[in-house]
Backbone bond lengths (Angstrom), bond angles and torsions (degrees), N, CA, C in turn:
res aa  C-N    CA-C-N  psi(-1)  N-CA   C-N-CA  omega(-1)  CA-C   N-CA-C  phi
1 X - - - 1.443 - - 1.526 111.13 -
2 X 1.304 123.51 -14.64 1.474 125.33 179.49 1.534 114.93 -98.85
3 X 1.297 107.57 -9.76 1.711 103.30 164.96 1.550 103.00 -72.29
4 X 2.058 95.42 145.98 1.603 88.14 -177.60 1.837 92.04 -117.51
5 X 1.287 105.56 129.65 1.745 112.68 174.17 1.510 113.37 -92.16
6 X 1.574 92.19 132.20 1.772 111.86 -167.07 1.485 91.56 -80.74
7 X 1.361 110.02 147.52 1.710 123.07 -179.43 1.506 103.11 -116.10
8 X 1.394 114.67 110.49 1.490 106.73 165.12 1.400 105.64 -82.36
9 X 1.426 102.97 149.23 1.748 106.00 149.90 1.006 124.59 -75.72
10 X 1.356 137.79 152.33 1.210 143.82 -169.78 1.472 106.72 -59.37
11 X 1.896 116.27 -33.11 1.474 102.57 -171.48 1.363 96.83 -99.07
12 X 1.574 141.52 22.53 1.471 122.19 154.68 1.569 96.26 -99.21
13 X 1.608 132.41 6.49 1.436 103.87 -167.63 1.392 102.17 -106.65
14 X 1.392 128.14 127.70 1.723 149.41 -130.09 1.463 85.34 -89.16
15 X 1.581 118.74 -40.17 1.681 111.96 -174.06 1.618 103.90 -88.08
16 X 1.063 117.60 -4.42 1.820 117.00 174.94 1.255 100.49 -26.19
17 X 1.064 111.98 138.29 2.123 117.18 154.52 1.922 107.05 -48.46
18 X 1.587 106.58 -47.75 1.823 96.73 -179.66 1.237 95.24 -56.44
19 X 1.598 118.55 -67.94 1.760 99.70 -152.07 1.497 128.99 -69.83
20 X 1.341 105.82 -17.34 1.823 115.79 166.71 1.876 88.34 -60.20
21 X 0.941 118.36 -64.11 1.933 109.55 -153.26 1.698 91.91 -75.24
22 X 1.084 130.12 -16.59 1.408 116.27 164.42 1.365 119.76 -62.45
23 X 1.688 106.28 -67.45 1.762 107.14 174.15 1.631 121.56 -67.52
24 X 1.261 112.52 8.63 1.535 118.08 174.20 1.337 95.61 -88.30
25 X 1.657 120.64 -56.87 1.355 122.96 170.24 1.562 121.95 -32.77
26 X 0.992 113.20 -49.76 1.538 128.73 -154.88 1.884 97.06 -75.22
27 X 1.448 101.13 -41.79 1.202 106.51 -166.11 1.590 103.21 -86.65
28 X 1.395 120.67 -14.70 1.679 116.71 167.48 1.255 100.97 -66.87
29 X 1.520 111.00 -49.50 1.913 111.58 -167.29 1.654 111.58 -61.13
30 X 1.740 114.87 -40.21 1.013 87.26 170.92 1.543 141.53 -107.62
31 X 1.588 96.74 35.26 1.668 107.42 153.80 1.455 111.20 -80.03
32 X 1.224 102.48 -21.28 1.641 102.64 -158.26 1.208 131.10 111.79
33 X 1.180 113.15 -26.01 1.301 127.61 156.27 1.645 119.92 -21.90
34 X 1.496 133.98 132.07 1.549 118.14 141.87 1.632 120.76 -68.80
35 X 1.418 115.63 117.20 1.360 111.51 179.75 1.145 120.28 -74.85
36 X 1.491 115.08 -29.05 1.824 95.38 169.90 1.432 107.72 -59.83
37 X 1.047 132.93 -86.59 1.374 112.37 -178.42 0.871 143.32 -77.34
38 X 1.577 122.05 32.28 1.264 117.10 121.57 1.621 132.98 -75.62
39 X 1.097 121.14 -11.63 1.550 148.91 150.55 1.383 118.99 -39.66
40 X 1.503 96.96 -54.96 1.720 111.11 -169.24 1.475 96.92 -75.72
41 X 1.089 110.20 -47.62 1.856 109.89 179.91 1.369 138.41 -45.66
42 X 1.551 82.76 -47.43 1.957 100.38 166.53 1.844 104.21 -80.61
43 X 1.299 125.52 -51.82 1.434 89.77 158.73 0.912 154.02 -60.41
44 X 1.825 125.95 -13.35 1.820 118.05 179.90 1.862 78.21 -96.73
45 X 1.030 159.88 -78.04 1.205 130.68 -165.29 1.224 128.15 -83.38
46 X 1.084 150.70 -22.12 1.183 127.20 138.47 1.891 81.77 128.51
47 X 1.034 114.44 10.55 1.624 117.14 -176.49 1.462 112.30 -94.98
48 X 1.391 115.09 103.25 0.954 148.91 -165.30 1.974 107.37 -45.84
49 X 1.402 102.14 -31.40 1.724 100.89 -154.99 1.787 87.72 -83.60
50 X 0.868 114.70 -22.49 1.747 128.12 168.07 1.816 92.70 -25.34
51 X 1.380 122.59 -41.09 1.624 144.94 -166.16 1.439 104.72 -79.69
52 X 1.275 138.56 136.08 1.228 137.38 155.22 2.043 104.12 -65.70
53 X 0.851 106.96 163.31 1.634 88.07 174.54 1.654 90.62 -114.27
54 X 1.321 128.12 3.40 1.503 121.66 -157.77 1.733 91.01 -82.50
55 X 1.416 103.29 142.59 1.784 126.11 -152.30 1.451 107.16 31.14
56 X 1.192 122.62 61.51 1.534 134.85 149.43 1.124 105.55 57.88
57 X 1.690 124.91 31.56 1.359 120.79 143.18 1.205 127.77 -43.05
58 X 1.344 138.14 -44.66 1.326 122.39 -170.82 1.488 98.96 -82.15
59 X 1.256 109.84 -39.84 1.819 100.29 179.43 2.062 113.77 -60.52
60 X 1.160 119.20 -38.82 1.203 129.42 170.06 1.826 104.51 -61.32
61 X 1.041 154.20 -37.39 1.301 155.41 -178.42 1.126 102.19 -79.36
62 X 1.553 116.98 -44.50 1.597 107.76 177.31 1.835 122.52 -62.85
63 X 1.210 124.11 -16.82 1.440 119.69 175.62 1.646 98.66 -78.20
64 X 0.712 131.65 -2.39 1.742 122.51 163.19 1.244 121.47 -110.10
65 X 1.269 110.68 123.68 1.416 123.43 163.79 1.587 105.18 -33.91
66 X 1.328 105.91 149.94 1.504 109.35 148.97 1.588 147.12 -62.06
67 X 1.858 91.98 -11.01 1.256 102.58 -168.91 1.639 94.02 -91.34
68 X 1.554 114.40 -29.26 0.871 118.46 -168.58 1.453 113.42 -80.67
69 X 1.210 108.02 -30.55 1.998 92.26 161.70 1.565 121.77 -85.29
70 X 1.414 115.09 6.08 1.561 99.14 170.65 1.615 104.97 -96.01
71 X 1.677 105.41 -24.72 1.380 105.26 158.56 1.566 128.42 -34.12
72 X 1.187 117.50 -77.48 1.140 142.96 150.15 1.562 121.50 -4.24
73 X 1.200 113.08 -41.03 2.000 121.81 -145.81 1.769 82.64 -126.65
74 X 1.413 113.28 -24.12 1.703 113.05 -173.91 1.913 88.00 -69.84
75 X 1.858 99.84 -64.51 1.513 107.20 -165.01 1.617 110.89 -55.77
76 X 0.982 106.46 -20.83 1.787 116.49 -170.65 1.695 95.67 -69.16
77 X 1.495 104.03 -66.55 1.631 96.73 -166.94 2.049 114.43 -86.96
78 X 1.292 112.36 12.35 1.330 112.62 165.88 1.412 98.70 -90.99
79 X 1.178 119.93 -26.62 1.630 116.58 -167.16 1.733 106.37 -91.85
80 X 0.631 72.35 -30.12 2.021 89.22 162.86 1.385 141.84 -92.83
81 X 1.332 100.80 -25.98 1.740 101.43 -174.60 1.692 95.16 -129.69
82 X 1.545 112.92 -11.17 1.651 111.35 -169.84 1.490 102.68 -98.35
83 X 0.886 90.48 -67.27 1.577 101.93 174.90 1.884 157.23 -84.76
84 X 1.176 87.45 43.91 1.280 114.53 176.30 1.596 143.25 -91.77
């Protein structure tokens, strides 16, 4: 009962679902890539090269489920564009 446990927020924690699909983003845009669809691609198939791998985007996209980034992008824009 005397240990005290540190609470990250979701937007300081580096493996969060936001900040993985942020720096995946960042790293489609700056190949050049469009990241929404390159986004949309790797979610309905699940095919990974859809990912730039440049700064370990494709390895960073891979620790999330798929369900878990449409999760993510559903709660993001209901909490943003629904509910206000």
């Amino acid at each position: 009962m005397g240990d005290t446990k540190l609470y990250a927020s979701p937007s300081t924690d580096l493996n969060s679902p936001e900040n993985i699909i942020r720096q995946v983003y960042q790293a489609l845009k700056a190949k050049g890539y469009d990241p929404i669809t390159q986004l949309v691609g790797y979610i309905l198939s699940g095919d990974p090269t859809y990912i730039t791998s440049y700064n370990q985007a494709r390895s960073l996209i891979r620790r999330l489920e798929r369900d878990e980034i449409i999760e993510e992008l559903v709660s993001h824009y209901v909490s943003h564009k629904l509910e206000r």
